[in-house]
C-alpha positions as CSV (number, residue, x, y, z in Angstrom):
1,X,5.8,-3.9,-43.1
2,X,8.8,-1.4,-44.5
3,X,12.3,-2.7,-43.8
4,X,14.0,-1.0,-41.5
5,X,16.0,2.5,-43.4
6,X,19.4,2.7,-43.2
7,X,19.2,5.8,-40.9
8,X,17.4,4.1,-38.4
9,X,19.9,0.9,-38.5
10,X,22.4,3.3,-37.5
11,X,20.6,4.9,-35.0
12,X,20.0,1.6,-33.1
13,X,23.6,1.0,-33.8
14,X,24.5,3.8,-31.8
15,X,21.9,3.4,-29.1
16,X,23.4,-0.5,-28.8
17,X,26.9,0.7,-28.3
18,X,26.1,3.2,-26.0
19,X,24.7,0.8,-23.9
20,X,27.2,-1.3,-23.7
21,X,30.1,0.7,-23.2
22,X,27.8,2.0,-20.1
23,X,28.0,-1.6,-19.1
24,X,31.3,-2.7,-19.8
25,X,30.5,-5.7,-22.1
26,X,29.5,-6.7,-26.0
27,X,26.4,-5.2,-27.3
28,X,23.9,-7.6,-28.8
29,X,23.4,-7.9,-32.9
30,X,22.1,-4.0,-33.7
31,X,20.8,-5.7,-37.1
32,X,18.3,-8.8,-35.2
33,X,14.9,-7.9,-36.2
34,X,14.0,-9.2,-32.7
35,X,12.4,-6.1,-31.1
36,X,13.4,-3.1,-33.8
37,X,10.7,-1.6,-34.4
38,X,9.6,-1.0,-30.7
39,X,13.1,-0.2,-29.7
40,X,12.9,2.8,-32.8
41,X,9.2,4.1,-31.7
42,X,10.7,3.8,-28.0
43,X,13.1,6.4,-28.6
44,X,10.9,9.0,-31.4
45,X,7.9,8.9,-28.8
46,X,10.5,9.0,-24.9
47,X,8.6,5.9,-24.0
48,X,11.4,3.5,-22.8
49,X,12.2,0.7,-24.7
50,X,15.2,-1.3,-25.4
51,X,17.9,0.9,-25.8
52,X,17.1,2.2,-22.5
53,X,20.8,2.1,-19.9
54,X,21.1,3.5,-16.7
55,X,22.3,6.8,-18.2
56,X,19.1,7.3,-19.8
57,X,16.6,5.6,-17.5
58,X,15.3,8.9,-15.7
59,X,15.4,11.0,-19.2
60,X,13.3,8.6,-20.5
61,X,11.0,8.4,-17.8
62,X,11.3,12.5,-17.2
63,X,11.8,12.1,-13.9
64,X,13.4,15.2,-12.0
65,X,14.5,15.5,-8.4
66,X,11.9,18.3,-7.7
67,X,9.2,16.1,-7.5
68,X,10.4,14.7,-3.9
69,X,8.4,16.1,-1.2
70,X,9.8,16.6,2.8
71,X,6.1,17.0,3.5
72,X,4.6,14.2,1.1
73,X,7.3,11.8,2.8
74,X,6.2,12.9,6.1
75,X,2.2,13.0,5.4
76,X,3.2,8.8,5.3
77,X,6.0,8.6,7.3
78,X,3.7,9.8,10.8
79,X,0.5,7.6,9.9
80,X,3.0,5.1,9.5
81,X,5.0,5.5,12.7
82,X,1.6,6.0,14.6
83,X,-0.1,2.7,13.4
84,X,3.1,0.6,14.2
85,X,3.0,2.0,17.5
86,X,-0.5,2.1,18.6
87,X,-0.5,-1.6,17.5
88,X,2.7,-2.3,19.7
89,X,1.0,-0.5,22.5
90,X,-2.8,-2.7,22.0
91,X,-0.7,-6.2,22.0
92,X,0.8,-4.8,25.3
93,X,-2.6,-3.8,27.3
94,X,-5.1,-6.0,25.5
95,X,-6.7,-9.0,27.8
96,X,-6.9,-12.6,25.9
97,X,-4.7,-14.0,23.7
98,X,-6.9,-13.5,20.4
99,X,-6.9,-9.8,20.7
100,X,-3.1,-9.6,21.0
101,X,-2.6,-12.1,18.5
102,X,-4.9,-10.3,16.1
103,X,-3.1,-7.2,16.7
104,X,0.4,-8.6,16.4
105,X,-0.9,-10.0,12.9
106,X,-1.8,-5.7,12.3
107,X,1.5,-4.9,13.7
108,X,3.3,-7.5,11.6
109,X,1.9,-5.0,8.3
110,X,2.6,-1.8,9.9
111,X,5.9,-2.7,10.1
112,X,6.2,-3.8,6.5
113,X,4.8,0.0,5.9
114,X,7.4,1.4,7.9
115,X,10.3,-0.9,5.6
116,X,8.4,0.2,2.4
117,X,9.1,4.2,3.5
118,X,12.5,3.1,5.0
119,X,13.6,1.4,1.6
120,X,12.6,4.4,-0.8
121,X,14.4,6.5,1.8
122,X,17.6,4.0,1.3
123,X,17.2,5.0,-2.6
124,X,17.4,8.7,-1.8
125,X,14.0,9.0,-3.3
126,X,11.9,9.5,-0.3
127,X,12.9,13.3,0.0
128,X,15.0,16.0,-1.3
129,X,17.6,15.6,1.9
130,X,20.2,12.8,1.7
131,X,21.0,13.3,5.2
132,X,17.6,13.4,6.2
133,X,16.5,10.2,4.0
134,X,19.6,8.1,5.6
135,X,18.4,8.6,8.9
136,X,14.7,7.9,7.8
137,X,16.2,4.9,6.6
138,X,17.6,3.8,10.0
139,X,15.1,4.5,11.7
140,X,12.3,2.7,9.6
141,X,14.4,-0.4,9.3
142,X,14.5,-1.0,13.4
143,X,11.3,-2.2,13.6
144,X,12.4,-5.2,10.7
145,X,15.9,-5.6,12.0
146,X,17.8,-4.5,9.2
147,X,20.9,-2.6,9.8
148,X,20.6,0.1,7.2
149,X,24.6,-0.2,5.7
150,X,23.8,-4.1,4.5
151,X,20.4,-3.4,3.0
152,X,22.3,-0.5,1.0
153,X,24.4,-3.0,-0.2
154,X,22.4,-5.6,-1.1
155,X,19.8,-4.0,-2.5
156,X,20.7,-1.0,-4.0
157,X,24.0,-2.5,-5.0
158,X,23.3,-6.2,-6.1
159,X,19.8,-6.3,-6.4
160,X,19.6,-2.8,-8.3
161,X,22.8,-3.4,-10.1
162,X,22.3,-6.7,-11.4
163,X,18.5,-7.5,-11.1
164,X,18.3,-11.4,-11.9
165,X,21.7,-12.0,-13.1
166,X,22.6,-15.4,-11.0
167,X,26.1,-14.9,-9.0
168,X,25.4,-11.5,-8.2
169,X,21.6,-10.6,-7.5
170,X,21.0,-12.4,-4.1
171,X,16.8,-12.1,-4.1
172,X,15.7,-16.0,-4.6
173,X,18.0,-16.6,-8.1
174,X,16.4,-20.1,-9.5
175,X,18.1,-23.2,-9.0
176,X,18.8,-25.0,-12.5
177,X,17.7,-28.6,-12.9
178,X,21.3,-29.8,-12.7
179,X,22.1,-27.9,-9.7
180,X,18.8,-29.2,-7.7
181,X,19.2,-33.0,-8.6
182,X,22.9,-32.5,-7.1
183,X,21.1,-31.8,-3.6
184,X,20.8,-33.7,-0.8
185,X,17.1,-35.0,0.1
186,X,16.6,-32.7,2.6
187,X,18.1,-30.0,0.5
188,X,15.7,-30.6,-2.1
189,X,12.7,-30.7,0.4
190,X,14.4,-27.0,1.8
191,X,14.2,-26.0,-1.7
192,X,10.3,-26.9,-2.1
193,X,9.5,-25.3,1.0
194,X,11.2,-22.5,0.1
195,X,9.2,-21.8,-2.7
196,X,5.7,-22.6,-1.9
197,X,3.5,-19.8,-1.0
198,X,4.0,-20.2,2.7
199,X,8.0,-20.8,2.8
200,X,8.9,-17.8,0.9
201,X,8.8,-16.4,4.3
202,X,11.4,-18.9,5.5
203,X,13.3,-17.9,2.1
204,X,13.8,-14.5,2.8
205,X,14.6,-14.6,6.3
206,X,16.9,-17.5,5.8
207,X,18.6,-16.2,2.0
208,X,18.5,-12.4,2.6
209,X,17.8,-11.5,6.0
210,X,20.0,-13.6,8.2
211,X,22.9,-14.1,4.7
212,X,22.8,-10.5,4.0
213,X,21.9,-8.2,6.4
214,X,22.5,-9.4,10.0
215,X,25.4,-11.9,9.6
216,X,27.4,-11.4,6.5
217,X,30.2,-13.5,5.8
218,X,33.6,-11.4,6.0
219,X,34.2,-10.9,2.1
220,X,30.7,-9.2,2.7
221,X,31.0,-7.1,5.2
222,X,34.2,-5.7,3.6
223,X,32.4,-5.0,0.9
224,X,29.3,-3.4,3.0
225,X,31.8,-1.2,4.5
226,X,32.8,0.9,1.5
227,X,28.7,2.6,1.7
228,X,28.2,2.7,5.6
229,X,29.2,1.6,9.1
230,X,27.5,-1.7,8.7
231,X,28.4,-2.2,13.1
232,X,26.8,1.0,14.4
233,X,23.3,-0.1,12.0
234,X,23.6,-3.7,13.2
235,X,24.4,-2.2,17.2
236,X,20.7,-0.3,16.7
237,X,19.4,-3.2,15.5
238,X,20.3,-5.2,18.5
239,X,19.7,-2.2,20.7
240,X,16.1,-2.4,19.6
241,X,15.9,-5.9,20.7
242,X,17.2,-5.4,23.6
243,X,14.4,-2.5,23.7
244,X,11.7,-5.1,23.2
245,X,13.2,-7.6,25.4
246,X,13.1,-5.1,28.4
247,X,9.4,-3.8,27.9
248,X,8.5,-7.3,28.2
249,X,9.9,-8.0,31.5
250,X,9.2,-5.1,33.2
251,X,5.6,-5.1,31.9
252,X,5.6,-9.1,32.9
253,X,5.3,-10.8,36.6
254,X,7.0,-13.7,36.0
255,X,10.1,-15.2,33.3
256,X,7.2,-16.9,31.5
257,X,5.3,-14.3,31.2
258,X,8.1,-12.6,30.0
259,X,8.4,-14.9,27.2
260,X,4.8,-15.4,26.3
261,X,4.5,-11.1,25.8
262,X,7.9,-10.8,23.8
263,X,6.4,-14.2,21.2
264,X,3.6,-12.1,20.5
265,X,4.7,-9.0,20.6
266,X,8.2,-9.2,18.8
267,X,8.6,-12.5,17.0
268,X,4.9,-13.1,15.4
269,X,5.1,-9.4,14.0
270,X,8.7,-10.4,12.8
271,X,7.2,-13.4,11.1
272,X,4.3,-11.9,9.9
273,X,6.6,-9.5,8.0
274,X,9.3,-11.7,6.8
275,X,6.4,-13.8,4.9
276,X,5.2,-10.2,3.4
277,X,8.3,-9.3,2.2
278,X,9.0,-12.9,0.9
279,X,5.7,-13.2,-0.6
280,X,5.9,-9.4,-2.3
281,X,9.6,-9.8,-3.5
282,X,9.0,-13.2,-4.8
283,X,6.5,-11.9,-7.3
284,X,8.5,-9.1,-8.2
285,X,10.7,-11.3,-10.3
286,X,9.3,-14.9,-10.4
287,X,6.7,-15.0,-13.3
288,X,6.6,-17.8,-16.3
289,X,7.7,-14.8,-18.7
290,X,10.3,-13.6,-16.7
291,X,14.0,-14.3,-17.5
292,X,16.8,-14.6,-15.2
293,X,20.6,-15.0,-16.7
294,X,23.8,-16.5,-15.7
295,X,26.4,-14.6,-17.6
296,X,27.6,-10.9,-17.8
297,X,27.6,-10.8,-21.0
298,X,23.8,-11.6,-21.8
299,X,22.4,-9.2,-18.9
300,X,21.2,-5.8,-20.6
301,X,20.1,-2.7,-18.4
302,X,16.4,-3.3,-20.3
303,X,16.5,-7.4,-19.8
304,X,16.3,-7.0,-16.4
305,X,15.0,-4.0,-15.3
306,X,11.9,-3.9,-17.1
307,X,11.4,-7.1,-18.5
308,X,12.4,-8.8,-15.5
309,X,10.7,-7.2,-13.2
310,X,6.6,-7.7,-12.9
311,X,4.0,-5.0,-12.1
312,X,1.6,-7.1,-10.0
313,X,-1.7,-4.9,-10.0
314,X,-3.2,-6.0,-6.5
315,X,-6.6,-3.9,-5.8
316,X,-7.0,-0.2,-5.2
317,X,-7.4,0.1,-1.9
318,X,-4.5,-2.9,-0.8
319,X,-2.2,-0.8,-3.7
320,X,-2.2,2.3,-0.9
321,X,-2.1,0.5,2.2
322,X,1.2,-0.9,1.0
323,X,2.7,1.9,-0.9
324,X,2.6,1.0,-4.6
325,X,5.4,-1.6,-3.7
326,X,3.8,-3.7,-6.5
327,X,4.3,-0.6,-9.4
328,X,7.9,-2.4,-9.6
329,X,9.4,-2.0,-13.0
330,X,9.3,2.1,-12.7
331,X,11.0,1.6,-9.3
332,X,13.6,-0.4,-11.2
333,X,13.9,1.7,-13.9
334,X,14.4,4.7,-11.8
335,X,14.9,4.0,-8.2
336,X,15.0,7.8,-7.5
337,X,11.4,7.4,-7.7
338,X,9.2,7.8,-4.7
339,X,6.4,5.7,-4.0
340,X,4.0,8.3,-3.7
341,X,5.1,9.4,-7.5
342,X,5.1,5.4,-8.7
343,X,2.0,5.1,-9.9
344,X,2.4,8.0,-12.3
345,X,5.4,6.4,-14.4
346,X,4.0,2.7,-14.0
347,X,1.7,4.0,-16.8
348,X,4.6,5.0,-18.9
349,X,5.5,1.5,-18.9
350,X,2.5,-0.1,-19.9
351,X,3.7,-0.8,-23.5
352,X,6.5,-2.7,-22.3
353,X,6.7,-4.0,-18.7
354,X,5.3,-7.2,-17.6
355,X,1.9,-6.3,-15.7
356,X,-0.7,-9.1,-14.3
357,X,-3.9,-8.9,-12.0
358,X,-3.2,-10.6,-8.9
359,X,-5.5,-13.2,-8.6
360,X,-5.7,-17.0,-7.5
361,X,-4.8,-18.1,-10.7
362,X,-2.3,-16.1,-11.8
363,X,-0.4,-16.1,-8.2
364,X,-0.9,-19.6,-8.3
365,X,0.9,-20.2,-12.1
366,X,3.9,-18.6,-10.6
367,X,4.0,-20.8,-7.6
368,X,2.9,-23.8,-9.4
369,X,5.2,-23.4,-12.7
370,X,8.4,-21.1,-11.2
371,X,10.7,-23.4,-9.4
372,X,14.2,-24.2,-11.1
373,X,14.7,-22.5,-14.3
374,X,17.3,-23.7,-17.4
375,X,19.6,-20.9,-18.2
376,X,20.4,-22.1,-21.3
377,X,17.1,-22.5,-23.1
378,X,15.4,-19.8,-20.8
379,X,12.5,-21.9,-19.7
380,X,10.8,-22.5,-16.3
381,X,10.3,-26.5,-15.1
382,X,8.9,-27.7,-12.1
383,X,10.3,-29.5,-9.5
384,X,7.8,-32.4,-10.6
385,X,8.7,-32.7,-13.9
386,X,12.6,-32.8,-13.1
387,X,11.7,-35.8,-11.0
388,X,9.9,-37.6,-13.6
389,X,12.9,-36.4,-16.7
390,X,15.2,-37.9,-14.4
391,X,13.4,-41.4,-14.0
392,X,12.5,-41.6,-17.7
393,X,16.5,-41.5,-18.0
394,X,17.4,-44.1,-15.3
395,X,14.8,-46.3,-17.2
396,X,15.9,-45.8,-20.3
């Protein structure tokens, strides 16, 4: 290979102190070999590599507002209303617990559909209107419970601003080794569960939904306040339980009843799609080769945004149904993207993003190897072999 000309040194001098002075901290070494020549081909060919910052994320992808679509967003946005409610409506009239069970497992998705379109409308992505994409947004939360001010700020906010930087990113950041033999028994056990294919539901409803976006603590909703009125979203929110809660007694003969129809029509749907959006967010940025960080100062715009972030290629057909949610590292790299547009600029990523099959093996590696991670040396352990390190010490 040529070494690197003194022209293009300087150039990825420039490109590094750009990008830090977008994020407010020291640039890394412009003369490490470490990534160079990709970083120089990134920016002759506008394929994004590691010089890429917020300012340049869209240029590089050559995304432009125009491409939203009112009608697009509303060709999904009506299917997607329709299914939720038909299904609501089936679990309602259908004779025999299977059938409403089975349908309350259906309705459990729809809603997740009905987020997906809510969340790109939170991003201002979904159409050309702001107005019209907050009040999408609202609206397409209710059926999850999430008061659209709190989601805005902890996701677009911390999750977007500071994807897997510990401290301020709040989806599921790893536990080190240190911090998870400090636990409590029954911490620890909380901390397996939590991460096991199965408890990632419990994890997102316990860590984001419940922490972040129905009862955030004070310094929170302070903070919340500054992008939205965080107690008109949570009053709809409650307003639509209420909802639920009277449908089921007027449609049922007796306080039991009562109960029985709201179970399977509000909280198995609810569960069903708190374990969805565990499940689907987990993967997003839990993966042997993804890094998380627990300083300022390390975290780059390109670190986390594209290689911390996994596109998790499910099958065709399951990759519609749920709205490309899985074409993640575009999304992050340009939130302004809508999902009906993902797909398109996943592609111009393939160089660089992290992009698996999902399959049994490869879902189970990140649930079998992914559970406390060492900041320091950037390496994954499980909680297994924590256990035995510590033993082998006691011993010794």
């Amino acid at each position: 290979m040529r070494p690197l000309r003194t022209a293009e040194i300087l150039l990825l001098m420039w490109l590094r102190k750009r990008n830090s002075r977008d994020r407010g901290w020291e640039s890394p070494n412009p003369f490490s070999t470490e990534g160079n020549r990709s970083e120089l081909h990134s920016v002759k060919h506008n394929i994004v590599g590691v010089g890429l910052n917020r300012a340049t994320a869209r240029e590089s992808l050559g995304f432009h507002n125009s491409e939203k679509s009112t009608i697009l967003a509303m060709a999904h946005i009506i299917p997607a209303a329709v299914f939720y409610l038909c299904t609501l409506f089936a679990i309602y009239t259908f004779d025999g617990f299977f059938l409403k069970f089975s349908t309350a497992l259906i309705n459990g998705l729809a809603i997740a559909i009905l987020f997906v379109i809510g969340h790109d409308a939170c991003h201002n992505a979904l159409t050309p209107s702001k107005n019209l994409n907050r009040w999408i947004a609202r609206l397409c939360f209710l059926p999850s419970l999430h008061p659209y001010a709190s989601w805005f700020y902890s996701h677009n906010i911390l999750h977007h601003g500071w994807t897997n930087l510990k401290g301020r990113d709040p989806v599921y950041p790893p536990k080190s080794p240190e911090e998870y033999l400090a636990l409590s028994k029954f911490n620890q056990l909380k901390e397996r569960l939590y991460r096991s294919p199965i408890g990632v539901m419990l994890l997102y409803m316990d860590t984001i939904w419940f922490r972040e976006e129905i009862f955030p603590n004070e310094k929170r909703r302070i903070a919340i306040a500054k992008y939205g009125d965080f107690q008109f979203d949570r009053i709809l929110v409650f307003a639509f339980i209420g909802l639920h809660v009277l449908v089921s007694a007027t449609l049922a003969n007796s306080l039991l009843e009562t109960v029985y129809l709201l179970c399977i029509a509000f909280i198995v749907p609810f569960f069903i799609w708190n374990w969805l959006m565990g499940f689907v967010t987990y993967l997003q940025h839990t993966h042997p080769k993804i890094n998380w960080f627990n300083s300022p100062k390390e975290w780059t715009f390109f670190g986390a945004q594209v290689e911390g972030t996994a596109h998790v290629e499910f099958p065709s057909v399951l990759d519609f149904i749920i709205l490309r949610i899985m074409q993640h590292t575009a999304h992050h790299v340009c939130s302004e993207i809508p999902f009906y547009r993902l797909k398109d600029y996943q592609k111009k990523l393939s160089a660089t993003a992290l992009s698996y099959s999902a399959s049994f093996q490869s879902l189970r590696e990140t649930f079998s190897k992914c559970h406390l991670y060492d900041y320091e040396a950037k390496t994954w352990h499980t909680f297994d072999e924590i256990k035995v390190q510590k033993t082998a010490r006691l011993a010794a």
